[in-house]
Structures are given as C-alpha cells and as structure tokens.
N, C-alpha and C positions, 0 to 999 in steps of 0.2 A: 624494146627488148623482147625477144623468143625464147623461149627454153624447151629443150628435149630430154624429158627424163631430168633428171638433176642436174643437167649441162645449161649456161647459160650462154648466150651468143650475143655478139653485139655490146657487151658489158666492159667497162674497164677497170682494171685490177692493176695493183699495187703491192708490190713486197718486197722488204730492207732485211738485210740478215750480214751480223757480224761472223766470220768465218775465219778461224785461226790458220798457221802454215804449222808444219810438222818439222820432225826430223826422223830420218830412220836410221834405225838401230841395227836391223836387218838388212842389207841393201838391195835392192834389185836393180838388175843391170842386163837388157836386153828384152825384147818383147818380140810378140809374136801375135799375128790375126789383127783384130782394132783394139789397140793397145790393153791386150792384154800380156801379164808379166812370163817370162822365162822363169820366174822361181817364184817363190811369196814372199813376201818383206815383214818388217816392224816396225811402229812408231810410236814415238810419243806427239803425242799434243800438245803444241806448245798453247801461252797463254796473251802474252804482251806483243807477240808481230801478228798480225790480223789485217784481214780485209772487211772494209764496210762495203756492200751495195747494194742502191738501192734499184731497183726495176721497175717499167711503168707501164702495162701493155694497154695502148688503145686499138679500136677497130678500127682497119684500115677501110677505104671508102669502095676498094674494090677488093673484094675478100679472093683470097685464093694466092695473091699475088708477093706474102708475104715469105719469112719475114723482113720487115725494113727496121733499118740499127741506127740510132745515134747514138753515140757513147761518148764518153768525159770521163777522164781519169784527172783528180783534185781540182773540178770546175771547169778544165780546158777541154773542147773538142779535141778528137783523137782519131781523125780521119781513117788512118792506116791501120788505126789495131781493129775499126770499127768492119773495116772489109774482112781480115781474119774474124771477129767475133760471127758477121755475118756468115760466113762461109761454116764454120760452126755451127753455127742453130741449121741451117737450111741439112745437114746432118740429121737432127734430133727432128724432125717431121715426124719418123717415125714412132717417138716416142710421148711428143705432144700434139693433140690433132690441132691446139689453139692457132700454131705458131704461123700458118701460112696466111691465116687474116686477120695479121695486127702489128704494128708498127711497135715496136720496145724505144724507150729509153732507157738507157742504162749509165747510171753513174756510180763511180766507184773509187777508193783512197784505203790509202795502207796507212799503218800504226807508225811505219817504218819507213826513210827517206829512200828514194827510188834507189839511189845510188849507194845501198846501203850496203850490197852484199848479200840478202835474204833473198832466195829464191820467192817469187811472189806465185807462180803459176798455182800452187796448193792450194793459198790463201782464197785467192782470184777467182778461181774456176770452179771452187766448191762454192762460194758465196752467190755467185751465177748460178749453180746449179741448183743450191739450195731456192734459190728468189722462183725461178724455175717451177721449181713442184709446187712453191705456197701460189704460183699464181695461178696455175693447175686447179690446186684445190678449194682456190674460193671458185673458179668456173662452174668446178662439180661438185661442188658440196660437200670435199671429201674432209675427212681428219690426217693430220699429220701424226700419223702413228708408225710403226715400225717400217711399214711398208712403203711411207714416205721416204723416213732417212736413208733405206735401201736402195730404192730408186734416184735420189739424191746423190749416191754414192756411186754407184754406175753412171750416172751421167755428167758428173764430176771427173770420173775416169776416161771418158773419151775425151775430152778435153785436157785432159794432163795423167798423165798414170800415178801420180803422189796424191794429188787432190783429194783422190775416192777416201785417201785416211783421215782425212781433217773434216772429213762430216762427223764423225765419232770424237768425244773424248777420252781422256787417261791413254791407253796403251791401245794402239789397234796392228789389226793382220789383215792385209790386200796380198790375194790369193791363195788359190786349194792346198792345204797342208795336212795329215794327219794327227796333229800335235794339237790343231786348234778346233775345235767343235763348229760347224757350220761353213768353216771359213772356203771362199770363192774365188775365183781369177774375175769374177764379174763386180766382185765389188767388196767393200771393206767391212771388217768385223771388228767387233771390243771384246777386247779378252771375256771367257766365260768364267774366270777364276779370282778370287781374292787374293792383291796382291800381297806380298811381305810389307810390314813396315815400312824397311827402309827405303822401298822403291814408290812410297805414294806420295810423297813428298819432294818427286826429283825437282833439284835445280838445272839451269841451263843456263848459261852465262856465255853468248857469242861475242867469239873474239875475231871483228874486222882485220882482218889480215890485209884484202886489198877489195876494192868497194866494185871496181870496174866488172865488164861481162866477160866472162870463163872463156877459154883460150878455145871451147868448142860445144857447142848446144847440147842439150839430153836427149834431142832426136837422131843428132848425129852420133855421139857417143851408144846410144842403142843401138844403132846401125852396125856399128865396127865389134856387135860382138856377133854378129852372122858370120860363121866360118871363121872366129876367133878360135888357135887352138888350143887354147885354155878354157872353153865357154864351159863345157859340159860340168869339167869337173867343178867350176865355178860354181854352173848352178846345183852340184849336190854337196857342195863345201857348204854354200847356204842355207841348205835345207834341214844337215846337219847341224848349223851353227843355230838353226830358229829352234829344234827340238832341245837342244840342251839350254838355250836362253829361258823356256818359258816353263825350265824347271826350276831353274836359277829364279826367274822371279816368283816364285813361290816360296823358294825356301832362302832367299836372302843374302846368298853367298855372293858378297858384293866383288872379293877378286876374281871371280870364276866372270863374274858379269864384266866386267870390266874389259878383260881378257875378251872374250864375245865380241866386243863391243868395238874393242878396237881393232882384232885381226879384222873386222870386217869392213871397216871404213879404210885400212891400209890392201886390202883386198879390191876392192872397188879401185883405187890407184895403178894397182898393181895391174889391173888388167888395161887400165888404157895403155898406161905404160908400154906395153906389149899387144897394142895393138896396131895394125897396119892403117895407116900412118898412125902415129904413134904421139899421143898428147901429153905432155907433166903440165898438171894442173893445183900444183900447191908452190907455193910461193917461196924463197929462200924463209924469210919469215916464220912460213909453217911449222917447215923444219926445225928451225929454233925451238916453238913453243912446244911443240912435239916433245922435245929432249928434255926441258926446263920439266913439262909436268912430269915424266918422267924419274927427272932426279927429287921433284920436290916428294912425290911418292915414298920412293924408298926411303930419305931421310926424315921424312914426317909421320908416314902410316896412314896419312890419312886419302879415307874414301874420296876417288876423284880420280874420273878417267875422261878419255877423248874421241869424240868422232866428228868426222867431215862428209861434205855429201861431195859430187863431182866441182869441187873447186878449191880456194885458199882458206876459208873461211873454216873456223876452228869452234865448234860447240865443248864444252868448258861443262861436262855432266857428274851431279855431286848428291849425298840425300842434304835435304835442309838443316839438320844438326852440324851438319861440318861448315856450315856457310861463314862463320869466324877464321878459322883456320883457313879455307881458301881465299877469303878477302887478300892475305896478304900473297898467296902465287897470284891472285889477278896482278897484283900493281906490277910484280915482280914482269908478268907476260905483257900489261900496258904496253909497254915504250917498243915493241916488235909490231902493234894494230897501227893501223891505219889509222893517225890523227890523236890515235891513245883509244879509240872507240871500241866498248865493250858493251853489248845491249845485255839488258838480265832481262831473263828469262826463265818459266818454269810450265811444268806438267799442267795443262788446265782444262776444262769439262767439255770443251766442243764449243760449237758453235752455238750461238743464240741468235735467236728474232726479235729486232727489232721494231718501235712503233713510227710506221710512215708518216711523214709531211710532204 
C-alpha cells in the first residue's frame, strides 16, 4: 500500500449505512440542467421504509479501468440494474478520483416488500450515496462532517432528485428559495428553525392503494412539463405555497397546513392531467379515500390531512396525539388498500451508519 498526502491507494474499504425514503410536502415537478429542480420542494423524513447498503471497494488489478459493479438487491444478483448503477458511478469520476480503480460490491434491501408501492429511488440512492463518501473518507482520512452529508446530498441528487432529502432528518428543503437560509438547487437542507409542537411528532400512515409500477416514470412525467402550459405558474404557485408552509410550521396552524399540503399534492395531478399525453395516476380507490378523509375531518375536527406523490398511494399525515382518533378512519379507509395494507409510518432523524461485516 502507497499513500499521498492523506490519500491511501491500493487499500480496501467498506461502508453500510441505513438511509430512510421521504415524502414531499412541497412537490417538485419538472427539472432542468443534471437534475436540478424547476422550483424547491419539502419533505419530511420518514422513519420505518429505509434502505440498507452495504459497499465494498476493492483495488482493481488494473487500475484506471474502473469502476466494475456487482450488485444484489435481498442476496440475488441484479444484472440489469447493476449496468444502470454502473453507468451512474462512471458519472461521479468527477467527484470521486477512487472510483476508476476498484471494483464495488454493492448490496442492498428495503424495510419494505418490493412491490409495495413505496417509491425506493430516495431510499436507495442516498444509501449509495452516503456508502460513497464514508469510503472516500477512510481513503483520505477525512471526517464525516457537514461537508460530508452535503456532498452526500448532491450526489444523491444526480441519481434521483428526491434522494438529496433523505440524507437529512425531520423536515428538509432541495432547492434555492428565499424563505429557507442556505437552501440550494445543488443539494438539500434542514430547516434552520424550531418547529411547533405539533408538527415534530408527525405520523405518516401509508395507505397501499395499488402496489404495481405508476402508469409513467418521474423522468418521464419531468419531461412532460417542458412546454407544459401550466408549468410556469406551477412553479410559482409552489414557491408561494413553500413561503407560507414554513410559517405555518412555526406557528402551528395545523388547517392552514393541511390546506398547503394537500392543494399541493392534488396540484402535482393536476398537472399531469393536462399534460400532452395526458396520464390519471390515482386509482378509483384514491378517490374514495380522498372523500372519506375528507368527511371524517369535518365531522370529527380532528388533525389529519392527505398527500400523494405521482401515483395511487395515499400518505395518511397526523400530529401523534390524535393517533387514537385516526385509528379508527384507518379501518374505516382499510377495505379501499390493497390487500387492507396500511404501512405506519413517522417523521425520523436521517440516516444512520452502520457497523460492517
């Protein structure tokens, strides 16, 4: 083994890191340049759907020629996805000099059954990303400090534009906004602010609506908002809807939030709807449960509202104190999911590293 300066060569390193999926509150819908967003978005972090993986870089015997991929999703080889992951890293050269001489293994499994309905790209590609920089920084000797998970976060992004928010916990913001302090199109941020109460204890209770894949991809659906005639005002209905959100989460006002939360997710429909060709991506079912929360709202009072990302699948968002009273609209919306399947789910701290074998 050689070293230059704090860089190690020839060495092989290892790195396993659990990596949650998100959901956004805010949505973004359209990009622009290497995937960067058309507006800035909001998420929460979720806690119970995650990705584990682990990464194994050895030296390849002819250096330069790299990098070479085998990967396994729950123990099996995965030929096909292992060409996409490769065609990814050969990408990031620029931003790791390791990667062209050393062979990765990569193995990787979700919290959640494949066919579950949970968008995994967030999960998946931050947990790669994150494995990524910690094998970076045993090379160089670095620490994983801010300027890690920032980097993490970006690199995360070019492989999925959700991803970049699941390296942060509690509430994050992927892209330039004037509402949030710091915040970047290059990569994600955590609120700079103490939330209210009510909002740090969100529940999330996913309601499978239908398990199957969305009637049209996130790369395609971005596509179809270039010279969509709605796009523009789209993106400054968003921009407005993120400045008055991250007042609301200061000050608590859970139906103002609510309201936010879901013109924005029925916004995001709304536009494919009206887009050339033209995709409905919620399911008759949706609609049902849509209406149900809805009625149970007004006749109950209680805190509890709805968003979806581009597909059927219905997140079920409440603070923790009402979790009684929603128990029973969950049963009530049951017999509309898929099989009865309802995953719970809540707001949790980010990702963590774990210890290799």
């Amino acid at each position: 083994m050689t070293e230059t300066g704090n860089e190690k060569h020839g060495e092989r390193a290892i790195a396993c890191w659990k990596s949650p999926s998100n959901i956004a509150l805010i949505k973004y819908w359209g990009k622009r340049g290497n995937q960067l967003p058309r507006n800035a978005s909001l998420s929460i972090t979720l806690s119970n759907a995650y990705t584990v993986t682990r990464v194994e870089a050895a030296p390849l015997a002819q250096a330069g020629t790299g990098p070479e991929v085998e990967f396994r999703f729950e123990g099996e080889p995965n030929p096909a996805f292992a060409a996409r992951i490769e065609k990814y890293l050969k990408q990031l050269t620029a931003y790791f000099d390791f990667l062209p001489d050393v062979k990765l293994l990569i193995e990787t499994g979700n919290s959640f059954p494949h066919s579950a309905g949970i968008a995994s790209s967030a999960s998946g590609m931050s947990a790669l990303a994150l494995c990524l920089c910690s094998i970076e920084a045993q090379l160089k000797g670095q620490q994983e400090d801010d300027t890690f998970f920032r980097k993490a976060s970006l690199i995360s992004r070019l492989g999925s534009g959700s991803a970049c928010r699941s390296v942060f916990g509690g509430i994050t913001v992927w892209g330039s906004h004037p509402a949030i302090a710091g915040s970047s199109d290059e990569y994600a941020v955590q609120l700079d602010f103490e939330l209210h109460p009510v909002f740090r204890g969100l529940m999330d209770a996913i309601l499978i609506v239908h398990p199957g894949e969305k009637g049209v991809s996130s790369s395609k659906g971005h596509q179809l908002m270039e010279g969509h005639p709605y796009a523009e005002a789209r993106f400054a209905h968003a921009a407005k809807n993120l400045s008055e959100l991250a007042g609301v989460l200061k000050s608590g006002d859970w139906d103002t939030f609510a309201g936010i939360v879901e013109n924005e997710a029925l916004s995001l429909h709304a536009m494919m709807l009206t887009s050339s060709p033209w995709f409905m991506l919620m399911h008759p079912n949706s609609l049902m449960i849509i209406n149900e929360i809805e009625k149970f709202r007004k006749q109950t009072g209680t805190k509890v509202c709805f968003t979806l990302d581009a597909g059927p699948n219905i997140h079920l968002l409440y603070p923790a104190d009402e979790a009684e009273r929603v128990a029973s609209l969950k049963e009530t919306l049951r017999p509309h999911c898929h099989n009865g399947v309802i995953i719970e789910d809540f707001m949790g701290n980010g990702p963590e590293k774990l210890s290799c074998r």
